[in-house]
C-alpha positions in Angstrom: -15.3 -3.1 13.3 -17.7 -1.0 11.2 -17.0 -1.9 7.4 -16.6 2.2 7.1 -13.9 3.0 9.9 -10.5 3.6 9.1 -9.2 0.5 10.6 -10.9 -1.5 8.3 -8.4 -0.5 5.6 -5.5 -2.3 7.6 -8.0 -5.6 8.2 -8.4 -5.6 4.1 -4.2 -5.0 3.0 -3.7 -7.6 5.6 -6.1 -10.1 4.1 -4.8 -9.4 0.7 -0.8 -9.4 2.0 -1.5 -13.2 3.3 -3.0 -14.1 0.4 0.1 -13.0 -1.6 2.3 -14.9 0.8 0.4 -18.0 0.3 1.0 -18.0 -3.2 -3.1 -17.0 -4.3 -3.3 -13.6 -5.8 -4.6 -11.3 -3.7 -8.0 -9.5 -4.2 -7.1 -6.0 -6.0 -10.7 -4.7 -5.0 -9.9 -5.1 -1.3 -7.6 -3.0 -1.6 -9.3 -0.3 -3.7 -11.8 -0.2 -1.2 -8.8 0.2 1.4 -7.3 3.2 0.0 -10.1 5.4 1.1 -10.6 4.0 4.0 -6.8 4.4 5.0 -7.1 8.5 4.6 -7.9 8.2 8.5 -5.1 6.9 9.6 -1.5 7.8 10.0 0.3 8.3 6.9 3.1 5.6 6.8 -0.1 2.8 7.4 -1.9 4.3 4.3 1.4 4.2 2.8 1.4 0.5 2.9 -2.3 0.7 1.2 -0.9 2.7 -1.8 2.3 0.5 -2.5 0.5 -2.5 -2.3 -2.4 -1.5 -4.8 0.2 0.4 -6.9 2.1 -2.8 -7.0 -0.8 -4.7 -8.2 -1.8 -2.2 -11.1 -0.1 -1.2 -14.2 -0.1 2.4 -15.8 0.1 5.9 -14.8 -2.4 5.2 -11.8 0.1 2.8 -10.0 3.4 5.1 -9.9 1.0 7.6 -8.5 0.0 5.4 -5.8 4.0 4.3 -5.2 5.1 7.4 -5.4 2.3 9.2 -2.5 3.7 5.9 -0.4 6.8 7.2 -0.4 5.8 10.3 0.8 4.0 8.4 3.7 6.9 6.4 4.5 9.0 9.6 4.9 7.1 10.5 8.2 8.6 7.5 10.0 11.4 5.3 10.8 10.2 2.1 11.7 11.5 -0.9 10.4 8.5 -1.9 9.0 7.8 0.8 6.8 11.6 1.1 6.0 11.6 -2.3 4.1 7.8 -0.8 2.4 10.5 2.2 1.6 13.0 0.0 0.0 10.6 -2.0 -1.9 8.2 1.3 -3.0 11.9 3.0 -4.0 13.0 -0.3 -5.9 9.8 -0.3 -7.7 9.6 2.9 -8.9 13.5 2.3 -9.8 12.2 -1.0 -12.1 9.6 1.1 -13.4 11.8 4.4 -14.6 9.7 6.5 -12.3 12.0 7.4 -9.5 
């Protein structure tokens, strides 16, 4: 996969996501280099960019980015992306911003 095509934002939140669930903190700059990268694909997938790396920052910046997720989460119903709903919602609820 070319390092500049779209999918390549789904190869990088996965590689930080398995990281997480080892245990190891994940590597925030994979997925600031993802969040570009995931403006070609469907919404609810770049969703799961923005609530990740929102997640990981603090500040103004990261209810931005959990807040667009939301918006990207909206355009679908599968399970998946419900739970990313749930957790983005639950965030923003722990953070006064929803």
């Amino acid at each position: 996969v070319n390092a500049q095509h779209p999918s390549m934002a789904e190869v990088l939140l996965g590689r930080y996501l398995a990281q997480r669930a080892k245990g190891a903190p994940g590597t925030v700059a994979e997925l600031e280099t993802a969040l570009p990268l995931a403006k070609g694909l469907p919404p609810f997938i770049a969703g799961r960019v923005q609530l990740h790396l929102g997640m990981a920052l603090t500040g103004k910046r990261a209810t931005e980015l959990v807040k667009a997720s939301v918006t990207g989460f909206a355009t679908t119903t599968l399970p998946l992306i419900q739970r990313e709903l749930a957790t983005a919602k639950a965030w923003l609820a722990a953070h006064g911003a929803s």
